[in-house]
C-alpha atoms as a printed R data frame, in Angstrom:
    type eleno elety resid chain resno        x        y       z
1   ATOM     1    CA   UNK     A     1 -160.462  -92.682 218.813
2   ATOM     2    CA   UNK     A     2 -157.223  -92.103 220.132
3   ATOM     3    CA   UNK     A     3 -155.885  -93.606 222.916
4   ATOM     4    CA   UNK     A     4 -154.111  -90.916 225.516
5   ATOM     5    CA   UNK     A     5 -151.115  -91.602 227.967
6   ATOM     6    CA   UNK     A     6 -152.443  -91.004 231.181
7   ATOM     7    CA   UNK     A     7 -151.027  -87.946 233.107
8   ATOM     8    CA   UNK     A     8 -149.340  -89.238 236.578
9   ATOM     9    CA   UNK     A     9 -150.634  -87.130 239.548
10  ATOM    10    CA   UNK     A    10 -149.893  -87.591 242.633
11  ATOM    11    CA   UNK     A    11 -147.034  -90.012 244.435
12  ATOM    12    CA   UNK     A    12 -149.082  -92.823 244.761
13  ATOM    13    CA   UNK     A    13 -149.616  -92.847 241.258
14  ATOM    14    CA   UNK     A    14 -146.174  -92.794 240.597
15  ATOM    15    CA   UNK     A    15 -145.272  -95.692 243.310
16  ATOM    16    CA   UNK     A    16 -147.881  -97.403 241.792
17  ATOM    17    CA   UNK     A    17 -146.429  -97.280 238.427
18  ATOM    18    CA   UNK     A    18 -142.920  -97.995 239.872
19  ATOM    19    CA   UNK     A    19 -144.150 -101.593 241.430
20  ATOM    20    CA   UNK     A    20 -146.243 -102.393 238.640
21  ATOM    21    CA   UNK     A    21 -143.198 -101.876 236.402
22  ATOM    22    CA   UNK     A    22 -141.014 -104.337 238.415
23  ATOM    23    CA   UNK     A    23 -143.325 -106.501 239.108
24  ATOM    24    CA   UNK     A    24 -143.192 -107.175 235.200
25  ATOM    25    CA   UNK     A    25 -139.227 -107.543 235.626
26  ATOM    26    CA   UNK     A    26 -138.200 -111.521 235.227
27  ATOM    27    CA   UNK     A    27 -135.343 -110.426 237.220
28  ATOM    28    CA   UNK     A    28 -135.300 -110.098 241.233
29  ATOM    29    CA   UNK     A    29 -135.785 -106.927 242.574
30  ATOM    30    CA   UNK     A    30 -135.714 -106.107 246.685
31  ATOM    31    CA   UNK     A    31 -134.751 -104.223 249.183
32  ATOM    32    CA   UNK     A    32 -133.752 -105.385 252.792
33  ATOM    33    CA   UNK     A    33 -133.222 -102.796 255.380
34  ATOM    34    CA   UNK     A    34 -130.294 -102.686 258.119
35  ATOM    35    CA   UNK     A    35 -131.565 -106.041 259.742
36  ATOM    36    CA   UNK     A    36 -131.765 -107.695 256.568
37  ATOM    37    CA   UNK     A    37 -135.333 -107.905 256.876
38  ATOM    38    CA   UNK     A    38 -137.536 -107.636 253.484
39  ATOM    39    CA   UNK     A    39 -139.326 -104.336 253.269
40  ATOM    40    CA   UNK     A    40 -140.275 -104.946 249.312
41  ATOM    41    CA   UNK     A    41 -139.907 -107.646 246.593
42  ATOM    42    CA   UNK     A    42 -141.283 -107.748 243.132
43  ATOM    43    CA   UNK     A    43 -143.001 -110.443 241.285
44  ATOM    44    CA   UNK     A    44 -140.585 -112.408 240.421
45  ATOM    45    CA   UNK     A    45 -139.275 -114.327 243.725
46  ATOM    46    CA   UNK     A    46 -142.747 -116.357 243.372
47  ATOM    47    CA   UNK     A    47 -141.269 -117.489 240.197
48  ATOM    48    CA   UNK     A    48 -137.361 -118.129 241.787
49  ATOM    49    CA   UNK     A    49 -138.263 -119.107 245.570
50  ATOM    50    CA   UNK     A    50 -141.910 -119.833 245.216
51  ATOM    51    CA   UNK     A    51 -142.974 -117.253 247.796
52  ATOM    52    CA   UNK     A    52 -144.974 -113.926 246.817
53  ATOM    53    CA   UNK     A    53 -144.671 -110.444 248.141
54  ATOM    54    CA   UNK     A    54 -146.704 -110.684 250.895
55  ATOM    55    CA   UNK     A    55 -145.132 -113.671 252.164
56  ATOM    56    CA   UNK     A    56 -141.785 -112.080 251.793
57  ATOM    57    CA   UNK     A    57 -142.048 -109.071 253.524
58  ATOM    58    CA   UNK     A    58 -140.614 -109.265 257.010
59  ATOM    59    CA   UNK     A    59 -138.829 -112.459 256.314
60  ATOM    60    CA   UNK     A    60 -135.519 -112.030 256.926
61  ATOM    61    CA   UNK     A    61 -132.385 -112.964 254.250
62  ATOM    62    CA   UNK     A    62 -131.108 -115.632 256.299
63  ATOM    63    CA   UNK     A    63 -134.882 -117.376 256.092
64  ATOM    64    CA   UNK     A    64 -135.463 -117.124 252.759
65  ATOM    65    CA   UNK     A    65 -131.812 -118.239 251.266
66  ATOM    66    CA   UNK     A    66 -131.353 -120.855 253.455
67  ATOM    67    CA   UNK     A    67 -128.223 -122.719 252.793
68  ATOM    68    CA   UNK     A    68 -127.594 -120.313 250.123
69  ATOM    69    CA   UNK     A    69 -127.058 -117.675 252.901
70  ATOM    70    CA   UNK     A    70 -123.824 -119.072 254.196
71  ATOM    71    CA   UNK     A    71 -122.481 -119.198 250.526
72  ATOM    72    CA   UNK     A    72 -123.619 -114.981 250.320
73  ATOM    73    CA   UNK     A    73 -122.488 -114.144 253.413
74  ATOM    74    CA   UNK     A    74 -119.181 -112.484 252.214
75  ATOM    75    CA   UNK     A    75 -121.172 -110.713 249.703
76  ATOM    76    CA   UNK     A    76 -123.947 -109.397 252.187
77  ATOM    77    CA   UNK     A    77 -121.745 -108.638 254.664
78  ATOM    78    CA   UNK     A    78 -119.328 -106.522 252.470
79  ATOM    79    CA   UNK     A    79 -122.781 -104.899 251.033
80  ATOM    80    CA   UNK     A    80 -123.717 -103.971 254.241
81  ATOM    81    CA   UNK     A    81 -120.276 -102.432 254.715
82  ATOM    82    CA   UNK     A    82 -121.024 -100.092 252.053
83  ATOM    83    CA   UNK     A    83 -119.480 -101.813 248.844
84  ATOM    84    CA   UNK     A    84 -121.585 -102.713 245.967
85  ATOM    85    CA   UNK     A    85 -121.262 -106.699 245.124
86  ATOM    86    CA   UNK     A    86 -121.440 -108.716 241.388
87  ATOM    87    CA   UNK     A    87 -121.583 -111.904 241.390
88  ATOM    88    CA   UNK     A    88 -122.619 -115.480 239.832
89  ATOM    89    CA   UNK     A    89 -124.645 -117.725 241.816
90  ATOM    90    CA   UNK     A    90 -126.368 -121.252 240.569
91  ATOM    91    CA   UNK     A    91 -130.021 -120.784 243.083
92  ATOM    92    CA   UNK     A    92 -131.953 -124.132 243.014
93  ATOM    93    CA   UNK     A    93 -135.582 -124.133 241.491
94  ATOM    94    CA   UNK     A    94 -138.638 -124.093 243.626
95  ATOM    95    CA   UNK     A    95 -139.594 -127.494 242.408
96  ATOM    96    CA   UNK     A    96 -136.518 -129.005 242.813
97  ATOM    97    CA   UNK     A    97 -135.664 -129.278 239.067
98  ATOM    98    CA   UNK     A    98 -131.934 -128.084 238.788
99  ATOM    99    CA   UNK     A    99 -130.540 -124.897 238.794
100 ATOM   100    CA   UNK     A   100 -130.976 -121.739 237.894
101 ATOM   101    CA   UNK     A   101 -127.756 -119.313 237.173
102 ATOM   102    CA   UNK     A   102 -128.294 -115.978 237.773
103 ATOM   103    CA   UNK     A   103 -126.149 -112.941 238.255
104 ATOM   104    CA   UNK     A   104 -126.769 -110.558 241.854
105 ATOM   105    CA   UNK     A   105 -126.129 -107.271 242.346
106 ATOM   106    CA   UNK     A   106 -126.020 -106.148 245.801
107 ATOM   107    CA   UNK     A   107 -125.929 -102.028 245.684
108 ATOM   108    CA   UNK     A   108 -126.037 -100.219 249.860
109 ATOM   109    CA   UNK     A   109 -128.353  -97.837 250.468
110 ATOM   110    CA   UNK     A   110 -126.682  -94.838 252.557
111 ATOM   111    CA   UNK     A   111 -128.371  -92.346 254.071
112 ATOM   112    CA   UNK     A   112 -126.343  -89.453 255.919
113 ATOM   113    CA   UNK     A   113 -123.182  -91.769 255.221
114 ATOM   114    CA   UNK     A   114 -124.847  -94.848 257.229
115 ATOM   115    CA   UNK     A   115 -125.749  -97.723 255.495
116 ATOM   116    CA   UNK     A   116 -129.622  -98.261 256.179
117 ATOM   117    CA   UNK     A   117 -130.026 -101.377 253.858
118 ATOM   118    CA   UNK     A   118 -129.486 -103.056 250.316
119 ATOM   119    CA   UNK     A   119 -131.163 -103.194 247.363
120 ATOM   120    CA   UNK     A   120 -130.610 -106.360 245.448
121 ATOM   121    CA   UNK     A   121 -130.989 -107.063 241.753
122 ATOM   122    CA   UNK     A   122 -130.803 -110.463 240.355
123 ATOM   123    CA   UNK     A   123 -131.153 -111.279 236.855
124 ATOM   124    CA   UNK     A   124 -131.295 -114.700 234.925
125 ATOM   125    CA   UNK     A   125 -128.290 -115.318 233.087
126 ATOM   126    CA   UNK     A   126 -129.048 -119.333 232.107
127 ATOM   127    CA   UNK     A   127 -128.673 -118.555 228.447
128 ATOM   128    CA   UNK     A   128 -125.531 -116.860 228.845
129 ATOM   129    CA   UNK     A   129 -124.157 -119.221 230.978
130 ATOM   130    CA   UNK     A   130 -125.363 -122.210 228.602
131 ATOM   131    CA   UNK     A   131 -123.622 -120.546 225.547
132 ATOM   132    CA   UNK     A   132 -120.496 -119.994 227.837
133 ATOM   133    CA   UNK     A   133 -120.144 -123.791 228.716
134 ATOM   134    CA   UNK     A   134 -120.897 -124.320 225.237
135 ATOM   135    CA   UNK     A   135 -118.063 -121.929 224.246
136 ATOM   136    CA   UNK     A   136 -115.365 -123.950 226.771
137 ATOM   137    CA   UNK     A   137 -116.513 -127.399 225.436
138 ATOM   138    CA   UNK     A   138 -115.721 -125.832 221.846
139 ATOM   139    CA   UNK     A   139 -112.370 -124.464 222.925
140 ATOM   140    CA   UNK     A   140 -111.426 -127.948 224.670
141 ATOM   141    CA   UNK     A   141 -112.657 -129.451 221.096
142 ATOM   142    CA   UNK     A   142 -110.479 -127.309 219.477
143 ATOM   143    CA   UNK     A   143 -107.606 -128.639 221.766
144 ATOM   144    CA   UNK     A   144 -108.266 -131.675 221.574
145 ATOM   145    CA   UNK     A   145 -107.810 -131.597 217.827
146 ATOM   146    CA   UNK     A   146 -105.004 -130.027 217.444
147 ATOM   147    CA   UNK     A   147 -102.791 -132.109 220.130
148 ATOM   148    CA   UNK     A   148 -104.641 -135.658 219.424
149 ATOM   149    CA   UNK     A   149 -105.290 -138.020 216.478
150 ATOM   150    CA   UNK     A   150 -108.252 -138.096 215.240
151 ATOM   151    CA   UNK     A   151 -109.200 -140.890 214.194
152 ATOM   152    CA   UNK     A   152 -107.814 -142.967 217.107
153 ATOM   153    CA   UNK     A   153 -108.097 -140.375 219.462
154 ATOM   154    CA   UNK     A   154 -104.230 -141.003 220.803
155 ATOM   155    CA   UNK     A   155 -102.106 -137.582 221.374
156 ATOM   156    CA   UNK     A   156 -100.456 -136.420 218.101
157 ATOM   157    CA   UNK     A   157  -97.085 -134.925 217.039
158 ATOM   158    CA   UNK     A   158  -97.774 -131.638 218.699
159 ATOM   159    CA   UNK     A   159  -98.104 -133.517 222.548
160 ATOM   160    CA   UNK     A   160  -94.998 -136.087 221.686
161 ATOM   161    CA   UNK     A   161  -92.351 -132.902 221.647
162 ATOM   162    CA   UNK     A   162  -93.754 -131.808 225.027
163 ATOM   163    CA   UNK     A   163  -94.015 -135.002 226.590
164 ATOM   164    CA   UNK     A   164  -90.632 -136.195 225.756
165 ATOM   165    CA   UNK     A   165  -89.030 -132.925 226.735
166 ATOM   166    CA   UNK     A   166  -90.878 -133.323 229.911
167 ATOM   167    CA   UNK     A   167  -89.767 -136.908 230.695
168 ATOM   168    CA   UNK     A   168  -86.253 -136.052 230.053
169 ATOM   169    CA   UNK     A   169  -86.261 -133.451 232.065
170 ATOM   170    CA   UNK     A   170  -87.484 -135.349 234.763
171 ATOM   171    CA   UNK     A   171  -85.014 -138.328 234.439
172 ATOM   172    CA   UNK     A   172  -81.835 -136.028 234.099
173 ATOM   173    CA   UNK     A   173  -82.880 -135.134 237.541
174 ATOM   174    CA   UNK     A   174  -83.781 -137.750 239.435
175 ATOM   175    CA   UNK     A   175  -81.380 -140.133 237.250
176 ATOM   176    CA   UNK     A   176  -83.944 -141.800 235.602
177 ATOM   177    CA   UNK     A   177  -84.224 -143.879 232.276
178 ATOM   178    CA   UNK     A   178  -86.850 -142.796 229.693
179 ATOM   179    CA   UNK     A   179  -87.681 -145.264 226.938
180 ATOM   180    CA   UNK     A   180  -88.815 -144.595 223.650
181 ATOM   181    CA   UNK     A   181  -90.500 -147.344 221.349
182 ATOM   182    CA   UNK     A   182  -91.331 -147.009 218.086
183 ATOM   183    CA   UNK     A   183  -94.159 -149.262 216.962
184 ATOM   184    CA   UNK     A   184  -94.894 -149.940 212.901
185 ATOM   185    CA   UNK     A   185  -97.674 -151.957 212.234
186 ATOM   186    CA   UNK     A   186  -96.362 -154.896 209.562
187 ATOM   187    CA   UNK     A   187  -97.520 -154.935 206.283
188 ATOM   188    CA   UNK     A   188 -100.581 -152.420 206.750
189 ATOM   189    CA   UNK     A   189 -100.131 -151.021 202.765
190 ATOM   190    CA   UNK     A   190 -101.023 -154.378 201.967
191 ATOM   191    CA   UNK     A   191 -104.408 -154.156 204.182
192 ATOM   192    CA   UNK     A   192 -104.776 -151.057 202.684
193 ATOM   193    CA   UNK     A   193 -104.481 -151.871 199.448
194 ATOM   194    CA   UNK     A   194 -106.523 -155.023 199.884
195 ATOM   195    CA   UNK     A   195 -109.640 -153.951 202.167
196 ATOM   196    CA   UNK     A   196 -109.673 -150.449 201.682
197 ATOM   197    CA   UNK     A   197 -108.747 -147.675 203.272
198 ATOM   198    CA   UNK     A   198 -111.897 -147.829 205.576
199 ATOM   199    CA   UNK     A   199 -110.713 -151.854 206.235
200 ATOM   200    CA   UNK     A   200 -107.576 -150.197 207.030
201 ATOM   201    CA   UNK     A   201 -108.509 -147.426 209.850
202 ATOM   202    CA   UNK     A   202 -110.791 -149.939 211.538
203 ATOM   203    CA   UNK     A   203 -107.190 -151.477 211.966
204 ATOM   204    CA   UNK     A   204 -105.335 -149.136 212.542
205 ATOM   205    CA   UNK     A   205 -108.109 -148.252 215.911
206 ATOM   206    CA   UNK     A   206 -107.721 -151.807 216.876
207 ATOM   207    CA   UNK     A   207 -104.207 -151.665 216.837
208 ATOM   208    CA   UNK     A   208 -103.922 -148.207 218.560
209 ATOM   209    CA   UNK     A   209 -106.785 -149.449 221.518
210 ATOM   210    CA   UNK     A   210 -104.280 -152.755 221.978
211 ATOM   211    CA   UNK     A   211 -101.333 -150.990 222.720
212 ATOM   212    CA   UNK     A   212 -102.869 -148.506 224.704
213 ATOM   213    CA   UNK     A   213 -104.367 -151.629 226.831
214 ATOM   214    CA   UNK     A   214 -100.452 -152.714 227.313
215 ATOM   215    CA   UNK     A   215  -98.914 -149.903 228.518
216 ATOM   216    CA   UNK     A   216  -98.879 -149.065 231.941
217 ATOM   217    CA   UNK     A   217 -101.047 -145.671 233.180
218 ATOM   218    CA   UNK     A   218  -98.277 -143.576 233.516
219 ATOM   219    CA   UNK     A   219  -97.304 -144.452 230.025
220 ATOM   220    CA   UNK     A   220  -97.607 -142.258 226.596
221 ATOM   221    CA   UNK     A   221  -99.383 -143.669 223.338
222 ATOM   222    CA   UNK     A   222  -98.834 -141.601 220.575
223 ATOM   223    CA   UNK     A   223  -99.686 -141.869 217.017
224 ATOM   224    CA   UNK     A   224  -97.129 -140.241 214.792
225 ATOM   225    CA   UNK     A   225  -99.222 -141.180 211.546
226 ATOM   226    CA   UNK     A   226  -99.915 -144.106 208.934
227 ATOM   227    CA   UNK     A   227  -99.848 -147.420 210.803
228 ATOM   228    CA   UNK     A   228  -96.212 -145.451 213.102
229 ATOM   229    CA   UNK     A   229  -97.212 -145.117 216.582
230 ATOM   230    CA   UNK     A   230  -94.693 -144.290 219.616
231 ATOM   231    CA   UNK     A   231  -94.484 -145.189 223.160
232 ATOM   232    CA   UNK     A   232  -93.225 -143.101 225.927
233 ATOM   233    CA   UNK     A   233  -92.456 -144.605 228.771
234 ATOM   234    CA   UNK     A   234  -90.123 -144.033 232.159
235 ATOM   235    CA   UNK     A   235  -88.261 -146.347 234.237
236 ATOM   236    CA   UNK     A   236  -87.472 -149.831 232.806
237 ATOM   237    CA   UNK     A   237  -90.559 -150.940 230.837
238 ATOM   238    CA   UNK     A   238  -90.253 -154.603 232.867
239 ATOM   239    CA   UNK     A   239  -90.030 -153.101 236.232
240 ATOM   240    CA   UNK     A   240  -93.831 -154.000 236.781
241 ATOM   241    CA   UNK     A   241  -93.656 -157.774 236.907
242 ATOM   242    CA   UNK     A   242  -95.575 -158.227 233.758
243 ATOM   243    CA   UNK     A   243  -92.787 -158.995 231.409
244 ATOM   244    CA   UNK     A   244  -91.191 -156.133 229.222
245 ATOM   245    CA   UNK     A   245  -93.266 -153.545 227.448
246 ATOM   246    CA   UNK     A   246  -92.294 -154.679 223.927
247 ATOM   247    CA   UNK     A   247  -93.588 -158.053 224.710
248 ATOM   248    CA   UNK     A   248  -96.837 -157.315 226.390
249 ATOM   249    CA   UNK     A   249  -97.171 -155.169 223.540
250 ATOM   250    CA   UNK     A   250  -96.611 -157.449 221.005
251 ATOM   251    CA   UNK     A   251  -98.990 -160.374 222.654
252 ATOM   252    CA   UNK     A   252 -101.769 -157.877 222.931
253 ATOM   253    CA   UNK     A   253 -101.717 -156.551 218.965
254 ATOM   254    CA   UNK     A   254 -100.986 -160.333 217.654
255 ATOM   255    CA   UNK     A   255 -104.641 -161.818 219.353
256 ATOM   256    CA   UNK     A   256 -106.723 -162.751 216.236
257 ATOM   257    CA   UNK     A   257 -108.608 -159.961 214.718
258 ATOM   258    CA   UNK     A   258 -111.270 -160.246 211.995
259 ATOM   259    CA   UNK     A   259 -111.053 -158.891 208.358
260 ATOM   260    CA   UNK     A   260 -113.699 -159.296 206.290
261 ATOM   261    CA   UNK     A   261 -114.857 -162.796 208.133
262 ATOM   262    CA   UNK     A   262 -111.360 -163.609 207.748
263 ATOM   263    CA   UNK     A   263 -109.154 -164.287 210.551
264 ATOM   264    CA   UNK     A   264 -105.876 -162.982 211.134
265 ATOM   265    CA   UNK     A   265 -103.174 -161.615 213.548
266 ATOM   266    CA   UNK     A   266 -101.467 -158.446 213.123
267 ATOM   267    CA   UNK     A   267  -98.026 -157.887 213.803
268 ATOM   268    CA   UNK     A   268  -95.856 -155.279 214.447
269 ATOM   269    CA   UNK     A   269  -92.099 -154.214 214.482
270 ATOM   270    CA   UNK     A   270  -90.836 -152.720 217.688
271 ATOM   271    CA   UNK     A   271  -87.353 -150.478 218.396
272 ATOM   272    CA   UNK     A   272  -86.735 -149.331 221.477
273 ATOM   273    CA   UNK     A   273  -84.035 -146.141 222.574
274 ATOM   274    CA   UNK     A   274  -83.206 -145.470 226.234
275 ATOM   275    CA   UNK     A   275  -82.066 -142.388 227.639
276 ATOM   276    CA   UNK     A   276  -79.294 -141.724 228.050
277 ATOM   277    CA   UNK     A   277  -77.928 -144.538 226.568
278 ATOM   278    CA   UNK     A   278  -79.002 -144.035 223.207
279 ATOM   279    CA   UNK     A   279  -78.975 -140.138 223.135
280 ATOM   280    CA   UNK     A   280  -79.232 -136.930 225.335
281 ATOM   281    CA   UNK     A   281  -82.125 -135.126 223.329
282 ATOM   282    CA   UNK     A   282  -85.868 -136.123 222.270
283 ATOM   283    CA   UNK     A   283  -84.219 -135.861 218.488
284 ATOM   284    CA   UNK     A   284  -81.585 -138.679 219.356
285 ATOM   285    CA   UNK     A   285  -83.955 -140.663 221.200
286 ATOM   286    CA   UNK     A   286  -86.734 -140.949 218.152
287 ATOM   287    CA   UNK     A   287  -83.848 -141.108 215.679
288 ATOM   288    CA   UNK     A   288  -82.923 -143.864 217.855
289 ATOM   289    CA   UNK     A   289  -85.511 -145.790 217.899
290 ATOM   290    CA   UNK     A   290  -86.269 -146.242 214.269
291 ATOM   291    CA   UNK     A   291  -82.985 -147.299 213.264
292 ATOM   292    CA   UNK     A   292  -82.578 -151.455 212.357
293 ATOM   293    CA   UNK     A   293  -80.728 -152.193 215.444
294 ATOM   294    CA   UNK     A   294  -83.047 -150.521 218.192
295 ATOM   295    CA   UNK     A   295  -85.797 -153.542 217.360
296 ATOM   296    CA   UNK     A   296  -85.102 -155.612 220.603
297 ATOM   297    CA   UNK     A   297  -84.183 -158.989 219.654
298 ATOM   298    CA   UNK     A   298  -87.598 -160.508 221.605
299 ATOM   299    CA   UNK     A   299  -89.555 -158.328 219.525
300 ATOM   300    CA   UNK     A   300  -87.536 -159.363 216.312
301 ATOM   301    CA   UNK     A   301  -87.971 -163.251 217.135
302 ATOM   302    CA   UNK     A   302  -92.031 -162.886 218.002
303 ATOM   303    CA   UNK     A   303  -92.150 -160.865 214.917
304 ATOM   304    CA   UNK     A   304  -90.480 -163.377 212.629
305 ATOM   305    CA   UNK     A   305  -92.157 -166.361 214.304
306 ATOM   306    CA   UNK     A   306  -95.440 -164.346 213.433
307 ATOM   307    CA   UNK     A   307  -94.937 -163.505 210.096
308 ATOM   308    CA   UNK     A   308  -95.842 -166.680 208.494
309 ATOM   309    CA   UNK     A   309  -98.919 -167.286 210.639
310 ATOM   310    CA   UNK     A   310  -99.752 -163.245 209.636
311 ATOM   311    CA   UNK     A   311  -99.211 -163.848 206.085
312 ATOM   312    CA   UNK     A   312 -101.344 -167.403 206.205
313 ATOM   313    CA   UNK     A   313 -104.109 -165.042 207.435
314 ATOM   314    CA   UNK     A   314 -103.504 -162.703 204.629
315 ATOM   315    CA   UNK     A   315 -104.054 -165.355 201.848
316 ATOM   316    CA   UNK     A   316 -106.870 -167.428 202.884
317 ATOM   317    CA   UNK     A   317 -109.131 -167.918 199.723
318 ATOM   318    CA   UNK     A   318 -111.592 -164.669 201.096
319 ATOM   319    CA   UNK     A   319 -108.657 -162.815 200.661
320 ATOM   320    CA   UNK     A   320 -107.785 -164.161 197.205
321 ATOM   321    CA   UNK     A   321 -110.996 -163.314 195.661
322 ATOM   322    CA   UNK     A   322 -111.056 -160.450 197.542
323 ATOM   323    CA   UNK     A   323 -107.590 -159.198 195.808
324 ATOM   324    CA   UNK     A   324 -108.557 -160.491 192.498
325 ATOM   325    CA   UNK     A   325 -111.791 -157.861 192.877
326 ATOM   326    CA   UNK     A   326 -110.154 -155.357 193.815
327 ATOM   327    CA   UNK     A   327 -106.924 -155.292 191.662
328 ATOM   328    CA   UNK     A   328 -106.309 -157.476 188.326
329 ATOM   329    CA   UNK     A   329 -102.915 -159.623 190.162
330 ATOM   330    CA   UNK     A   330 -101.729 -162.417 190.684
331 ATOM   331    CA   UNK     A   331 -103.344 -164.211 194.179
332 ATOM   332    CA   UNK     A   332 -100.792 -163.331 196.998
């Protein structure tokens, strides 16, 4: 027995079907005369606003979006002026739960020219929207990577160009200083070659989260790669009252850091170049700064004084047997 399509007769039939078709819509579908007063609304408003048909009809706009309304108004008004309206709006759940983003259409209804009301469409577009905010946190992932370190999460290369150029820029105006220090972290291939490589990028976090705590806000931690790391920084570095930059920085890396149970400090070696005393351009400010002589002479006496105490650290009998695992020489 075969099942036959029904034959529609009369209008009723056929205004019948109509509703019962969007009334299986999930989207909103409605129409609101020239007082903005609800003359028909599917299904699913119980499901959006929590309020059937019958409890719609008559209500006006205003009534039913409540604070929403304000936030349409440009939209309804321009609607009512005959001009069709898209847009994205985040409507609260009945329950209270969130939101829910949708998309509305507002499309006039004219009759003789006159506008006479609006039918309004609006659709559910939370999946969308989800994979579009998961889109832009993938994008700002991807930019993240490519203009920070990762593995200590400090801008990279590509950032240090711009920010320099930037600095510059501003100091040649305003007749400003902008410093430059180049940071090495002392005797890190030994560490390396000791520990691990894994023993060595703990460090090498450590040491990047240290200098990062001695800078000021305004300040630029960079990691150029290995165990090099820059600092950009404007103005004098000991304008702040907190001694000079090199020296906070190199009290904060040499606190005692653990290896392997095994106590030690890290040190590292600091030069410093100053625009426009030591050069014009970002190129003759980083060449600067790595040569022998930019290492300020506090940062060359702490580092000195340190050494001994860093080596001591190094060479502690964990270490030893450690080294004699690890690689068939002589104890340090």
């Amino acid at each position: 027995m075969s099942l036959k399509e029904p034959r529609l007769g009369d209008g009723e039939e056929v205004g019948a079907l109509l509703i019962d078709l969007v009334d299986h819509l999930d989207a909103m579908v409605a129409y609101w005369d020239v007082n903005q007063v609800c003359r028909f609304a599917n299904r699913a408003y119980k499901v959006w606003f929590g309020r059937d048909r019958q409890e719609l009809l008559g209500t006006t706009l205003k009534e039913l979006l409540g604070p929403l309304y304000d936030m349409n108004r440009p939209h309804i008004e321009a609607a009512y002026r005959g001009e069709r309206q898209v847009f994205e709006r985040a409507i609260p759940r009945p329950d209270g739960r969130g939101e829910r983003h949708s998309l509305a259409t507002y499309v006039p209804r004219l009759v003789d020219g006159l506008v006479v009301g609006i039918f309004v469409h609006v659709a559910d577009v939370e999946p969308l929207k989800e994979l579009e905010l998961e889109l832009k946190a993938a994008h700002r992932k991807a930019e993240k990577l490519a203009t920070h370190d990762f593995l200590t999460g400090l801008p990279n290369r590509v950032l240090l160009h711009a920010r320099i150029d930037d600095a510059i820029s501003n100091a040649a105006r305003a007749g400003g200083k902008v410093y430059v220090l180049s940071v090495d972290i002392d005797h890190f291939k030994l560490v390396n070659d000791t520990y691990g490589h894994a023993a060595g990028d703990r460090l090498l976090i450590e040491v990047a989260t240290r200098i990062k705590a001695s800078v000021r806000d305004a300040d630029t931690v960079i990691r150029v790669g290995g165990d090099e790391f820059l600092v950009l920084a404007t103005g004098a570095p000991e304008d702040d009252g907190a001694g000079s930059l090199p020296a906070r920085i190199l009290e904060c890396v040499r606190q005692p850091y653990a290896m392997e149970g095994t106590l030690f400090s890290p040190s590292v070696s600091i030069g410093v170049a100053c625009y426009p005393a030591h050069g014009l351009t970002k190129e003759a400010l980083l060449l600067s700064s790595l040569l022998p002589q930019a290492e300020t002479p506090i940062a060359r006496t702490a580092r000195e004084a340190k050494m001994a105490n860093h080596l001591e650290g190094l060479t502690r009998t964990p270490f030893r047997r450690r080294a004699q695992r690890v690689a068939p020489k002589p104890p340090l």
